[in-house]
N, CA, C and O atoms as a GROMACS GRO file, in nm:
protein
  608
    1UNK      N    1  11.426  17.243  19.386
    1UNK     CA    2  11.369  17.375  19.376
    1UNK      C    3  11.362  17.439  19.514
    1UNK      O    4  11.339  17.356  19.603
    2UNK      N    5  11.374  17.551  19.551
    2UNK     CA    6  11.411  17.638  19.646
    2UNK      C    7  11.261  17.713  19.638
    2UNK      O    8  11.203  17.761  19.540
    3UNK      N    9  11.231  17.706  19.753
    3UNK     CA   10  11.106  17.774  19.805
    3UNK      C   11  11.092  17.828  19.935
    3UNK      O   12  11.116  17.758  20.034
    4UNK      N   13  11.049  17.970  19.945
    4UNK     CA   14  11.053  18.068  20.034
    4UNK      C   15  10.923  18.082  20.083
    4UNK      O   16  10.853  18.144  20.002
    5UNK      N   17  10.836  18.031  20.231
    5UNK     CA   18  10.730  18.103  20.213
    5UNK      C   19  10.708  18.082  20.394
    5UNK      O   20  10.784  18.019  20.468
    6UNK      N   21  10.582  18.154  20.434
    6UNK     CA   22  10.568  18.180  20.629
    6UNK      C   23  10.532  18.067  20.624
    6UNK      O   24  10.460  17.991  20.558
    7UNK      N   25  10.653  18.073  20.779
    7UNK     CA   26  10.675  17.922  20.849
    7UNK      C   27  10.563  17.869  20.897
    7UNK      O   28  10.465  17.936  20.930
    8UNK      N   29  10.574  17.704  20.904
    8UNK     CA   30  10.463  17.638  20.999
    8UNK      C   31  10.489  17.646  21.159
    8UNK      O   32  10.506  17.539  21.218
    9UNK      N   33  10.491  17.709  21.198
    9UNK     CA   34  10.561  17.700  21.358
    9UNK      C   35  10.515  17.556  21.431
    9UNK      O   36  10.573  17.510  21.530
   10UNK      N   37  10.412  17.500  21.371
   10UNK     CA   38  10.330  17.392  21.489
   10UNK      C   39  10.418  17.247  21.383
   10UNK      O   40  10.408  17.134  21.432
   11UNK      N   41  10.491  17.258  21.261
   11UNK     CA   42  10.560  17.162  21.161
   11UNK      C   43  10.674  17.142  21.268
   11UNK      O   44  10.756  17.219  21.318
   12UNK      N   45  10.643  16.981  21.287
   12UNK     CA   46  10.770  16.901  21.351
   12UNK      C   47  10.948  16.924  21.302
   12UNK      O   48  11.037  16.938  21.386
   13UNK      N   49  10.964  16.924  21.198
   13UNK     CA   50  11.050  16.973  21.131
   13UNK      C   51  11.115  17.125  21.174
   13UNK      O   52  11.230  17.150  21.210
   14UNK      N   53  11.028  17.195  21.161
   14UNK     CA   54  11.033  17.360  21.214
   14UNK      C   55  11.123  17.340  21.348
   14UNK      O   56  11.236  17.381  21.374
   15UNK      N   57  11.019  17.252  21.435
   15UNK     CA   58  11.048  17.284  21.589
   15UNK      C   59  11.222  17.222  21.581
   15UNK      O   60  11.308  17.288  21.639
   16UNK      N   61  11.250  17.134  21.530
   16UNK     CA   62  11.362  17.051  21.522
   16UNK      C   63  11.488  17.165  21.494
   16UNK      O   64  11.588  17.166  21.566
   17UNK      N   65  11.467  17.265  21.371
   17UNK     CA   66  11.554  17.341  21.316
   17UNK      C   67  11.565  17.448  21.407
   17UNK      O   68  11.670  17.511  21.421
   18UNK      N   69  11.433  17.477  21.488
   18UNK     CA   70  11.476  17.578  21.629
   18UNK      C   71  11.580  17.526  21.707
   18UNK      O   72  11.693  17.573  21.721
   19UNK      N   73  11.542  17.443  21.748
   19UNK     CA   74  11.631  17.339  21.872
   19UNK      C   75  11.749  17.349  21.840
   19UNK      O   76  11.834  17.400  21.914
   20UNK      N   77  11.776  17.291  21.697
   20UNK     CA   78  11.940  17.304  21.668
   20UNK      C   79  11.977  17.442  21.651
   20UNK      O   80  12.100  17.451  21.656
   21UNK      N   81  11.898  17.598  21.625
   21UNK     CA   82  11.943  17.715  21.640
   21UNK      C   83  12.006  17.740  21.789
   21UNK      O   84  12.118  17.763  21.833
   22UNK      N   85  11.860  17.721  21.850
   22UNK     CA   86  11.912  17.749  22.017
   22UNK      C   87  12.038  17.709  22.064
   22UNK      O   88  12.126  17.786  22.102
   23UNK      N   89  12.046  17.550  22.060
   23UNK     CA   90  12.134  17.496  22.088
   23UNK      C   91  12.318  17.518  22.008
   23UNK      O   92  12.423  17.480  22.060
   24UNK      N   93  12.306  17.568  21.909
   24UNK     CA   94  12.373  17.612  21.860
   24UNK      C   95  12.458  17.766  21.910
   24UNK      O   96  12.576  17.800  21.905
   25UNK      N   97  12.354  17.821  21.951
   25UNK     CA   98  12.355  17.938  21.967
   25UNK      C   99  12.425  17.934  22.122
   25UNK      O  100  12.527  17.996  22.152
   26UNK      N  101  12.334  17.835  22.226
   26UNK     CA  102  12.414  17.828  22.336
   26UNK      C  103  12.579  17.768  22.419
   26UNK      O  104  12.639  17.790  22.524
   27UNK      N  105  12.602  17.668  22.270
   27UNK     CA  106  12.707  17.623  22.254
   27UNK      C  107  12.831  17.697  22.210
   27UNK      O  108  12.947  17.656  22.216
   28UNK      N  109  12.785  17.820  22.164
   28UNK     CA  110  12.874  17.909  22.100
   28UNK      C  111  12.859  18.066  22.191
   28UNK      O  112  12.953  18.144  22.172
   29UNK      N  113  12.778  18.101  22.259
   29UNK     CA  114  12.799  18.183  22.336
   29UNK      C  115  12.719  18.132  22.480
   29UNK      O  116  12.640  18.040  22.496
   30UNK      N  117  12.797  18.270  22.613
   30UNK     CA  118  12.789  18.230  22.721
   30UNK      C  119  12.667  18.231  22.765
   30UNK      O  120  12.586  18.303  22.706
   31UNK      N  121  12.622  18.145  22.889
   31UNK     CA  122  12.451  18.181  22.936
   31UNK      C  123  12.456  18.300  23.000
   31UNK      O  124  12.538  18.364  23.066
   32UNK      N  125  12.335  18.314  22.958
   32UNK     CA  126  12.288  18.484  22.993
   32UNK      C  127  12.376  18.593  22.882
   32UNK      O  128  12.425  18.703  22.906
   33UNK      N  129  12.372  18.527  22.770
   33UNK     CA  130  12.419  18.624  22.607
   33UNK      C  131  12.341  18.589  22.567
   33UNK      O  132  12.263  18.683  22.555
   34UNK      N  133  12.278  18.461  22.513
   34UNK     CA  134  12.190  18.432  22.409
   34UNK      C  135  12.056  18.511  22.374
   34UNK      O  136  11.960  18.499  22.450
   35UNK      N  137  12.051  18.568  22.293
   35UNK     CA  138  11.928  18.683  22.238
   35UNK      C  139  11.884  18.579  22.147
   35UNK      O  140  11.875  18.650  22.046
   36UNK      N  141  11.851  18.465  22.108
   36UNK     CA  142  11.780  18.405  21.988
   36UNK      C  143  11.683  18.368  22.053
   36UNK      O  144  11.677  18.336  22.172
   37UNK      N  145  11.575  18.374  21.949
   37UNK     CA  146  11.414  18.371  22.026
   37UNK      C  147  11.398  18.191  21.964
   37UNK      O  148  11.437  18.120  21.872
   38UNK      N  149  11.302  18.185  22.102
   38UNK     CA  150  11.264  18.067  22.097
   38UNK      C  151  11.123  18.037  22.038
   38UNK      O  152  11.084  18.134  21.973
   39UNK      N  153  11.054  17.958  22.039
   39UNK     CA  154  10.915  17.923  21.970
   39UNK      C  155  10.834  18.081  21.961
   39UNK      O  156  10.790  18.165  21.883
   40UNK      N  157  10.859  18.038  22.152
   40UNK     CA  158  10.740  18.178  22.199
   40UNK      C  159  10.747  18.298  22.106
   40UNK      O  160  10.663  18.357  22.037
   41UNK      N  161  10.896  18.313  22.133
   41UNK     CA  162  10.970  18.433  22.078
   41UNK      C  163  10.933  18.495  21.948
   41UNK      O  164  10.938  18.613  21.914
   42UNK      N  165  10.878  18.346  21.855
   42UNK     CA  166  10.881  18.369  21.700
   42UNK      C  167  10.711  18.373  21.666
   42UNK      O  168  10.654  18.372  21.557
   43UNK      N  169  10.660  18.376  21.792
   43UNK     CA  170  10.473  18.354  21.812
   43UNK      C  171  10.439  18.510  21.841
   43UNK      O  172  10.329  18.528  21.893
   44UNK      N  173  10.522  18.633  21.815
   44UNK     CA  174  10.456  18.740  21.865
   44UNK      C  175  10.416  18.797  21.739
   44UNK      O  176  10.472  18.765  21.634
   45UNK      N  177  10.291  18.907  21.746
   45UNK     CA  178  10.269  18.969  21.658
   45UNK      C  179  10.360  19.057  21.549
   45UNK      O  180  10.340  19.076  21.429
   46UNK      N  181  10.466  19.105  21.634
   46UNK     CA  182  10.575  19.157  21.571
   46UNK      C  183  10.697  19.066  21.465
   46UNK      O  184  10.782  19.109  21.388
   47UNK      N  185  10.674  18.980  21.488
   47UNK     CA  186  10.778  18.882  21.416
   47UNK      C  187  10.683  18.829  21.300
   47UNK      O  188  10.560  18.826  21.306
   48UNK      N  189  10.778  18.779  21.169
   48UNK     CA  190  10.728  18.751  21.084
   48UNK      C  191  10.869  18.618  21.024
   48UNK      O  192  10.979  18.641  20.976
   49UNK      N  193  10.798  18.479  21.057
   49UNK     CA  194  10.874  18.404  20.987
   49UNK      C  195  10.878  18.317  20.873
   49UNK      O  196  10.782  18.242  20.854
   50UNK      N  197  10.973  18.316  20.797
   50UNK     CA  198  10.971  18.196  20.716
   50UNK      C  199  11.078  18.123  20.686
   50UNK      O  200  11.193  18.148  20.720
   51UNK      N  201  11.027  18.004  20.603
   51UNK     CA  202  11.132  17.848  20.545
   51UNK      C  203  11.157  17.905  20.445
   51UNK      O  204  11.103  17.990  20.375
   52UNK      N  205  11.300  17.813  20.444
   52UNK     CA  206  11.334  17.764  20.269
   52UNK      C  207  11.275  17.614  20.295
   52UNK      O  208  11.256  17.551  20.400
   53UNK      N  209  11.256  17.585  20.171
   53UNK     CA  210  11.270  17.429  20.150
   53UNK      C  211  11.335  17.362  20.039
   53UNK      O  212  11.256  17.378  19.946
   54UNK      N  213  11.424  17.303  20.001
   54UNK     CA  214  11.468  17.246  19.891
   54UNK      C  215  11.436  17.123  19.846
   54UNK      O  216  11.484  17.029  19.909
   55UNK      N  217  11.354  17.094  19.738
   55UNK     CA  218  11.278  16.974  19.709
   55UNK      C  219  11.201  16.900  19.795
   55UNK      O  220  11.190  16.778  19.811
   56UNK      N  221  11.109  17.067  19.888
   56UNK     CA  222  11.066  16.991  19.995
   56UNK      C  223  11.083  17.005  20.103
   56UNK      O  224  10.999  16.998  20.193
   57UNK      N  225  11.214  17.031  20.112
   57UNK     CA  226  11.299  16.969  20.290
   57UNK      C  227  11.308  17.107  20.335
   57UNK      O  228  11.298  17.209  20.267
   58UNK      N  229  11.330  17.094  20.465
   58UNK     CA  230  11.352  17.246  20.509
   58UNK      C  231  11.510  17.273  20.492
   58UNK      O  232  11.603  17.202  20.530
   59UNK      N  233  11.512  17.356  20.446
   59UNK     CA  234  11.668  17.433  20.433
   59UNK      C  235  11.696  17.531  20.553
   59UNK      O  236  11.802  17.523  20.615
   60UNK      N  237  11.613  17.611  20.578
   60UNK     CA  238  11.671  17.729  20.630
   60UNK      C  239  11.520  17.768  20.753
   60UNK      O  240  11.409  17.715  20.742
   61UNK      N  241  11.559  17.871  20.861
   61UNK     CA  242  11.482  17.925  20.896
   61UNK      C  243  11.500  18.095  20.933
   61UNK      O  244  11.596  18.125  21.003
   62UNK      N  245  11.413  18.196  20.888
   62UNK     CA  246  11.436  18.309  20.945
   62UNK      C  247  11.328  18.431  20.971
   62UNK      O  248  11.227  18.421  20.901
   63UNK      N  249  11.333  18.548  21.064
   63UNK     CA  250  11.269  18.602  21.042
   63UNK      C  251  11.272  18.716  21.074
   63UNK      O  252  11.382  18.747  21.118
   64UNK      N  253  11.186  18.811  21.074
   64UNK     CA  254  11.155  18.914  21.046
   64UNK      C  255  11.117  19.045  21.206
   64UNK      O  256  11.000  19.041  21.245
   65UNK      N  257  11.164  19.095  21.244
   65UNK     CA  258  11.092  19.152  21.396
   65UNK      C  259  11.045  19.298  21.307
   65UNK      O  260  11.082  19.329  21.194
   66UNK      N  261  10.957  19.367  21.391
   66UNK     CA  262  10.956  19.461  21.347
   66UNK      C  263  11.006  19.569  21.456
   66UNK      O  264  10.955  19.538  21.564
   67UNK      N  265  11.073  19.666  21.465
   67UNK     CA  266  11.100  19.752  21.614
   67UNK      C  267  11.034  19.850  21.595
   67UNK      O  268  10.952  19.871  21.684
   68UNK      N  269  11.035  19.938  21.495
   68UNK     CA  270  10.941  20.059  21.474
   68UNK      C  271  10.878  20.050  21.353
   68UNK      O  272  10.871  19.945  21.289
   69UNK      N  273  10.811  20.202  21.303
   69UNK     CA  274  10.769  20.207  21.166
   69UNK      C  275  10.862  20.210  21.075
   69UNK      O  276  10.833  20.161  20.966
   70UNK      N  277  10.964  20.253  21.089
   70UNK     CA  278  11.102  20.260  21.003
   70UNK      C  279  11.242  20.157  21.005
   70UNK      O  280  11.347  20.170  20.943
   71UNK      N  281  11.198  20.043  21.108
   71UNK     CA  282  11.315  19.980  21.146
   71UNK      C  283  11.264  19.807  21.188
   71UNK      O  284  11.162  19.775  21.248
   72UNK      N  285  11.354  19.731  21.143
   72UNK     CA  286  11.299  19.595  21.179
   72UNK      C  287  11.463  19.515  21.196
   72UNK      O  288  11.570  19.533  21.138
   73UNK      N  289  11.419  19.425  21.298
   73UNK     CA  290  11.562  19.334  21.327
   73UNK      C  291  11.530  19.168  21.228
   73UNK      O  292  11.429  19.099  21.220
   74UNK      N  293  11.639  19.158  21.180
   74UNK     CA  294  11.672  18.998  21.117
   74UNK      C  295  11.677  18.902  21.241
   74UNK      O  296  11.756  18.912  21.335
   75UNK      N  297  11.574  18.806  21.225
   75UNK     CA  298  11.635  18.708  21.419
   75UNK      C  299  11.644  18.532  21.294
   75UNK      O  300  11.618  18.498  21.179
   76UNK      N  301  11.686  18.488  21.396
   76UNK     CA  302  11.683  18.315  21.429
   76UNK      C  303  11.702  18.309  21.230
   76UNK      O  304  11.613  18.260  21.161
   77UNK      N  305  11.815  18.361  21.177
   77UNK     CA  306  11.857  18.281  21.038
   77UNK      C  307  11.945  18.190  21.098
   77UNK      O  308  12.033  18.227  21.175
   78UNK      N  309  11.926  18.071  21.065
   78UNK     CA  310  11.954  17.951  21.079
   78UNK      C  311  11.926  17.858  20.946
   78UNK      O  312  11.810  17.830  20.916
   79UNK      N  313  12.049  17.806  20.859
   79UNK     CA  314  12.037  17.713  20.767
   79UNK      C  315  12.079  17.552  20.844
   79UNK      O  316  12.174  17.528  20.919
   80UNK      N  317  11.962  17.450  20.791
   80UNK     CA  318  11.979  17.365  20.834
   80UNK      C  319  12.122  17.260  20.821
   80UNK      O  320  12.141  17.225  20.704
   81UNK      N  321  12.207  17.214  20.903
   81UNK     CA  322  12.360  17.147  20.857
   81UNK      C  323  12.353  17.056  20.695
   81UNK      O  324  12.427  17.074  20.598
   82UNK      N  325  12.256  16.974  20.707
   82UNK     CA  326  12.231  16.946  20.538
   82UNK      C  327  12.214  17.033  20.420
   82UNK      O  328  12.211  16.990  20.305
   83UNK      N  329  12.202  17.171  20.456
   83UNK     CA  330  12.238  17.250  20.343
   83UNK      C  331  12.289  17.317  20.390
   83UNK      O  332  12.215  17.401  20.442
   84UNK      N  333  12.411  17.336  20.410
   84UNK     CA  334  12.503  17.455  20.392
   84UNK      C  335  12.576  17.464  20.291
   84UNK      O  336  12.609  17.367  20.223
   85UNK      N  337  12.611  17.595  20.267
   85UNK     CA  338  12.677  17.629  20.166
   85UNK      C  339  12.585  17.604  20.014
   85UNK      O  340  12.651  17.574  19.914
   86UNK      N  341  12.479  17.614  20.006
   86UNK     CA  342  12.384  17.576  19.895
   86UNK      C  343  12.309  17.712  19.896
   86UNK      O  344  12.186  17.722  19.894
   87UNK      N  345  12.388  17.805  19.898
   87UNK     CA  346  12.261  17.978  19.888
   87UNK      C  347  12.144  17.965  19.972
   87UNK      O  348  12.041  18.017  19.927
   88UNK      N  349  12.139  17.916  20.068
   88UNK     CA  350  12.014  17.884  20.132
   88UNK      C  351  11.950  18.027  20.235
   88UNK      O  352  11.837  18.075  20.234
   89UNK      N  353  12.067  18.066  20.318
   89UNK     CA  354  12.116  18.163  20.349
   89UNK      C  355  12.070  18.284  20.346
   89UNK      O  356  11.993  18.357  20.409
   90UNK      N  357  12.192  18.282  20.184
   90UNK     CA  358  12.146  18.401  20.130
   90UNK      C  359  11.997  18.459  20.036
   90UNK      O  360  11.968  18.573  20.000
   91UNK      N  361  11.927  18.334  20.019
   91UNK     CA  362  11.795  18.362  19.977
   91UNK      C  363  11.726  18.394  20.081
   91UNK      O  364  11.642  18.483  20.071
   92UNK      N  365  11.744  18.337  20.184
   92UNK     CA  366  11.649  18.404  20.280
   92UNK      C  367  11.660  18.517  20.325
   92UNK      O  368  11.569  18.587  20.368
   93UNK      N  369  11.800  18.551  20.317
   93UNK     CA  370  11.821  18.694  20.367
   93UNK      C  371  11.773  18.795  20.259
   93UNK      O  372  11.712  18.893  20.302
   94UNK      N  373  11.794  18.784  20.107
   94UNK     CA  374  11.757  18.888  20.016
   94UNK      C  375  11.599  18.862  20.032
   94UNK      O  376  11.528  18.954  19.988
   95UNK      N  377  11.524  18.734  20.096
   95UNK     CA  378  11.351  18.795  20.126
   95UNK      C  379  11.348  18.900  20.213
   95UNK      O  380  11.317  19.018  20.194
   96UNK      N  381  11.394  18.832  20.332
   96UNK     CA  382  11.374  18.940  20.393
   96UNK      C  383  11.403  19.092  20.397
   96UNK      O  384  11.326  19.171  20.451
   97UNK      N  385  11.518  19.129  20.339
   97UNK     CA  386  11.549  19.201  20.332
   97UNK      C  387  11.436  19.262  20.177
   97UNK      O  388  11.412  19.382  20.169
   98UNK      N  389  11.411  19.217  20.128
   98UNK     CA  390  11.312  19.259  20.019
   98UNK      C  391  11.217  19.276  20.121
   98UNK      O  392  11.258  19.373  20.185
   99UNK      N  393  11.097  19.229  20.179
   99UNK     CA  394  11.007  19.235  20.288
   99UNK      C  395  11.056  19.379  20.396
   99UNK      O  396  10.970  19.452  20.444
  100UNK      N  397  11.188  19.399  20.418
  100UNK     CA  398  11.162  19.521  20.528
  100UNK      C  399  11.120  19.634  20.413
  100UNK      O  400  11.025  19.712  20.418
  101UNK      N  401  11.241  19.618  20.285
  101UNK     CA  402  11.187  19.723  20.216
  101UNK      C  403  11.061  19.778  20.166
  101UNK      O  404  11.030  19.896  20.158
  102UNK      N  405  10.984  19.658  20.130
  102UNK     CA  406  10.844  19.639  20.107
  102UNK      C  407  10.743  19.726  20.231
  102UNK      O  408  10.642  19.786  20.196
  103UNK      N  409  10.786  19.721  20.376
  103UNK     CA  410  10.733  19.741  20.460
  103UNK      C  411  10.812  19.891  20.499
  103UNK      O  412  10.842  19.921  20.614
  104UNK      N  413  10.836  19.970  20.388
  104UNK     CA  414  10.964  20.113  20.418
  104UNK      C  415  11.021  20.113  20.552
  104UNK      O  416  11.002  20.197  20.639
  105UNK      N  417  11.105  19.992  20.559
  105UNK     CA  418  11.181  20.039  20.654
  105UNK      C  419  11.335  20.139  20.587
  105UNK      O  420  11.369  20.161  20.471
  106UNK      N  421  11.386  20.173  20.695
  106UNK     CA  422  11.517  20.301  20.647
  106UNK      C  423  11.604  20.188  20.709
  106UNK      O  424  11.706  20.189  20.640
  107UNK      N  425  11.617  20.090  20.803
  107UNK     CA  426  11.699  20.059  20.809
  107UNK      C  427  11.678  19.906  20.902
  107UNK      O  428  11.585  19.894  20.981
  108UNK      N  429  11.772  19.806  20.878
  108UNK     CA  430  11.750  19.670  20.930
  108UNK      C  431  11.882  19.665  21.031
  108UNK      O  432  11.995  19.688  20.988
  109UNK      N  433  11.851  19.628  21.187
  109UNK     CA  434  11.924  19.553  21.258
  109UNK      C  435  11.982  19.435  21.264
  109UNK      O  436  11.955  19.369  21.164
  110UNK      N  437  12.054  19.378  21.344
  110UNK     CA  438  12.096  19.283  21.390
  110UNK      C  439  12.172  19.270  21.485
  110UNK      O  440  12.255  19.358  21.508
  111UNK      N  441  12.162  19.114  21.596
  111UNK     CA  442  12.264  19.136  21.674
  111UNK      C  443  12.308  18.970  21.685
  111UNK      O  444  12.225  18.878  21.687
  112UNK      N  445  12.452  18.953  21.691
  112UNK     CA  446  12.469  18.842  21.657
  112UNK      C  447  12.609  18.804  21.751
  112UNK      O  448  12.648  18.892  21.828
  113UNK      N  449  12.675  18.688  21.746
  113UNK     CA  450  12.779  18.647  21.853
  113UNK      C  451  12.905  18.697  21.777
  113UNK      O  452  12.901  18.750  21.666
  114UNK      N  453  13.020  18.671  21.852
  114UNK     CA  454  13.176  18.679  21.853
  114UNK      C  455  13.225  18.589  21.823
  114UNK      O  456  13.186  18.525  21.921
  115UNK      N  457  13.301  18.493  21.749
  115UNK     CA  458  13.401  18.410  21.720
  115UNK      C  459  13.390  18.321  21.561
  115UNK      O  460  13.328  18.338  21.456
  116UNK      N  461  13.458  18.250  21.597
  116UNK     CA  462  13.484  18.179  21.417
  116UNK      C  463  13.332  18.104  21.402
  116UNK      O  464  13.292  18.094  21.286
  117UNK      N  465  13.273  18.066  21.475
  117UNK     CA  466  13.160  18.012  21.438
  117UNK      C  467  13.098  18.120  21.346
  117UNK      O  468  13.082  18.089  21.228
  118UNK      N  469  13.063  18.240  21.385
  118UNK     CA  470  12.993  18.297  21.339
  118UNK      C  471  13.020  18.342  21.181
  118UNK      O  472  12.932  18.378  21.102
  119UNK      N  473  13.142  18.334  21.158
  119UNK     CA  474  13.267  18.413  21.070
  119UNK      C  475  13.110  18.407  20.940
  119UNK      O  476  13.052  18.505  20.891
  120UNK      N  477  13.085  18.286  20.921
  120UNK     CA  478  13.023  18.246  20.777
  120UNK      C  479  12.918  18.348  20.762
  120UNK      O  480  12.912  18.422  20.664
  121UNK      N  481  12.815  18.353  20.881
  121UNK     CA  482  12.724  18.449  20.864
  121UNK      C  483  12.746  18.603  20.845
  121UNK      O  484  12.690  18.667  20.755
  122UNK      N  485  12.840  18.664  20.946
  122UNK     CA  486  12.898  18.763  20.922
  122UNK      C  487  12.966  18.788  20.840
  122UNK      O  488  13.028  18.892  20.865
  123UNK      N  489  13.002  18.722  20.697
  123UNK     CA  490  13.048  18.768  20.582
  123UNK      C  491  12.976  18.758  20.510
  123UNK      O  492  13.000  18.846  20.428
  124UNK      N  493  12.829  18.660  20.458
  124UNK     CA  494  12.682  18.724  20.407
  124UNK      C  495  12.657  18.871  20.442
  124UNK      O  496  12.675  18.969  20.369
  125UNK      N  497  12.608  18.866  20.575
  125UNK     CA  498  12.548  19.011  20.581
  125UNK      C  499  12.663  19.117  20.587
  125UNK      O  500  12.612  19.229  20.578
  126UNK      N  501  12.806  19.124  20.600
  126UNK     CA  502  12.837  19.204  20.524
  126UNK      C  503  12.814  19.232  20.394
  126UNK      O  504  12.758  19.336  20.359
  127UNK      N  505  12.852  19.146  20.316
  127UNK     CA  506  12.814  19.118  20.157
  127UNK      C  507  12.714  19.197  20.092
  127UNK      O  508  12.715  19.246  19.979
  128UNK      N  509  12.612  19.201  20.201
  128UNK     CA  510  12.463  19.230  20.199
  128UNK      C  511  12.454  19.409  20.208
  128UNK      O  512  12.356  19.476  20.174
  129UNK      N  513  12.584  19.461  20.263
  129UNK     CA  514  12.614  19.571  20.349
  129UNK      C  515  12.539  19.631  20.449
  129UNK      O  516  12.470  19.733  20.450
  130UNK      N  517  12.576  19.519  20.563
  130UNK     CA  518  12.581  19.538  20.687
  130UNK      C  519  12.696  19.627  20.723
  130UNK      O  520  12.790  19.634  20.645
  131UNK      N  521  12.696  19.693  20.832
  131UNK     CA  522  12.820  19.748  20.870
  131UNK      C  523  12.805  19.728  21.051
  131UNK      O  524  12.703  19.708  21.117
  132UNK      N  525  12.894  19.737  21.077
  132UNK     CA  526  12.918  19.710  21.246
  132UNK      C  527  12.873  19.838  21.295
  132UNK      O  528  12.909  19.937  21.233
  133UNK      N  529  12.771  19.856  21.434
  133UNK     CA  530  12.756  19.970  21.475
  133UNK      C  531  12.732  19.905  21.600
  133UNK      O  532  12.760  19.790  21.631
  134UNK      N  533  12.658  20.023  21.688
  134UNK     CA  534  12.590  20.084  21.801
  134UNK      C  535  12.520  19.939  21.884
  134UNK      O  536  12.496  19.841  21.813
  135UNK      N  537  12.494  19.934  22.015
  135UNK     CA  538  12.384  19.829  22.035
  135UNK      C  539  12.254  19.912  21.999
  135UNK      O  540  12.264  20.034  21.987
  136UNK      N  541  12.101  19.832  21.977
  136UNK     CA  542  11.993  19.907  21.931
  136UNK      C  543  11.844  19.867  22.037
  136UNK      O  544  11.881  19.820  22.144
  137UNK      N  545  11.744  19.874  22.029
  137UNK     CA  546  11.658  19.819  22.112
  137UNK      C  547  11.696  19.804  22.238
  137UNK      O  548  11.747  19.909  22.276
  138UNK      N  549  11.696  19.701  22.342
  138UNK     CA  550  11.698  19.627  22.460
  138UNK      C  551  11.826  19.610  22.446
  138UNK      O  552  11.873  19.602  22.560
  139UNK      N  553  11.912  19.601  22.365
  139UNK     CA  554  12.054  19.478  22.400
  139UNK      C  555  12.161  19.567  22.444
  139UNK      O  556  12.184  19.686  22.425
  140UNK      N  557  12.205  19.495  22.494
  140UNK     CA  558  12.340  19.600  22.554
  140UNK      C  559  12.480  19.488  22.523
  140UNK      O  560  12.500  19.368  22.542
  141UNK      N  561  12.553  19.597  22.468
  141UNK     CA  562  12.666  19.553  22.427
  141UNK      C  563  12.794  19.432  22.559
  141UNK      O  564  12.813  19.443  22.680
  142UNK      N  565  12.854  19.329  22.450
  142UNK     CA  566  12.915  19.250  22.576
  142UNK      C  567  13.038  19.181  22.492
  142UNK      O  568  13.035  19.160  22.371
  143UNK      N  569  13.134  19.153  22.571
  143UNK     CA  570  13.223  19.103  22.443
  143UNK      C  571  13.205  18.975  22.393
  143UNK      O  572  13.290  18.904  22.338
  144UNK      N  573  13.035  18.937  22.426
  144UNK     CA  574  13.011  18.797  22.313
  144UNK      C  575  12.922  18.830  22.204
  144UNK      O  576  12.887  18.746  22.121
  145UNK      N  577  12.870  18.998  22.200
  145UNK     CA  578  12.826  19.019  22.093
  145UNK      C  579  12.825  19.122  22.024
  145UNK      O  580  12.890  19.213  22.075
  146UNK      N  581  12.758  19.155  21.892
  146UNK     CA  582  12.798  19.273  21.789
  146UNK      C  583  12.671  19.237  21.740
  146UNK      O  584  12.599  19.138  21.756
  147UNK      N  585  12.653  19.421  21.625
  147UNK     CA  586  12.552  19.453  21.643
  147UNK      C  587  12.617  19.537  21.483
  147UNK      O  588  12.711  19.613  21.461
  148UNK      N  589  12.493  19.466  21.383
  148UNK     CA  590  12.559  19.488  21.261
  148UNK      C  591  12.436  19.568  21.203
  148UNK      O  592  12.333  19.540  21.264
  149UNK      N  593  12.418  19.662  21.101
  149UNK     CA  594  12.310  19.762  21.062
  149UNK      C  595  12.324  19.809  20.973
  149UNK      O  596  12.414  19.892  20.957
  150UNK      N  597  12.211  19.761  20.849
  150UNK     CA  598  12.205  19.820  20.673
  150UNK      C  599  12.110  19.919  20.682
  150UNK      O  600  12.001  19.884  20.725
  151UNK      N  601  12.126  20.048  20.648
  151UNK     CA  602  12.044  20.142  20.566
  151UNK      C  603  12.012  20.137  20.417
  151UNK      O  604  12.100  20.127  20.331
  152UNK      N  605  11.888  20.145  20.391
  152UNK     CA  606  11.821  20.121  20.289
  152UNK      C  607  11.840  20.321  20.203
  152UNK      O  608  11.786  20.347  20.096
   0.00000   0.00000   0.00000
């Protein structure tokens, strides 16, 4: 059974599925690109995270930023390597994405890396209709990353 609900941040498990985001994240793009938030990152008032768990286990991690009253960024989706390819993913993304709507946003960010690693995620949130745009917030565009954006 698949269950969606706000993360334990202080759950051993949790911290484990960060580590392998980060690390993931730094293995696949250059230092001084990486925009994925770390513990701290996911401890601010503005962020809102949660698990999957499947029979239990953690599946997935993701969450929620908020940037304005009308606008919020997707950060740190990360499905754990024992479930991939099991909708894990994509349930977390249709919460959240239910949750910005819930919270009227007009429209959800993202900013994410360049190459085949990424390919899997970037054909969810297309799916999702994402479309490629603009950099948004703080980030400034680089050729290790892109910057994908659904209107509601």
């Amino acid at each position: 059974m698949l269950t969606i609900r706000p993360a334990d941040l202080a759950a051993e498990d949790v911290r484990q599925l960060l580590a392998i985001h980060l690390a993931g994240m730094q293995a696949n793009t250059p230092a001084g690109h990486v925009f994925a938030l770390d513990l701290s990152g996911l401890q601010t008032p503005d962020v809102t995270v949660w698990t999957v768990r499947v029979d239990g286990l953690l599946a997935g991690i993701g969450a929620l930023k908020a940037l304005d009253a009308d606008s919020g960024e997707v950060k740190s989706m990360r499905t754990h390597p024992d479930h991939l390819r099991k909708g894990v993913a994509a349930a977390l993304l249709d919460h959240i994405l239910d949750e910005a709507a819930t919270r009227g946003y007009h429209r959800v960010s993202l900013e994410t890396g360049i190459g085949e690693s990424f390919e899997p995620a970037l054909a969810l949130y297309r799916k999702r209709g994402f479309t490629n745009g603009a950099a948004f917030g703080d980030y400034a565009a680089s050729p290790f990353n892109q910057f994908l954006h659904l209107a509601f």
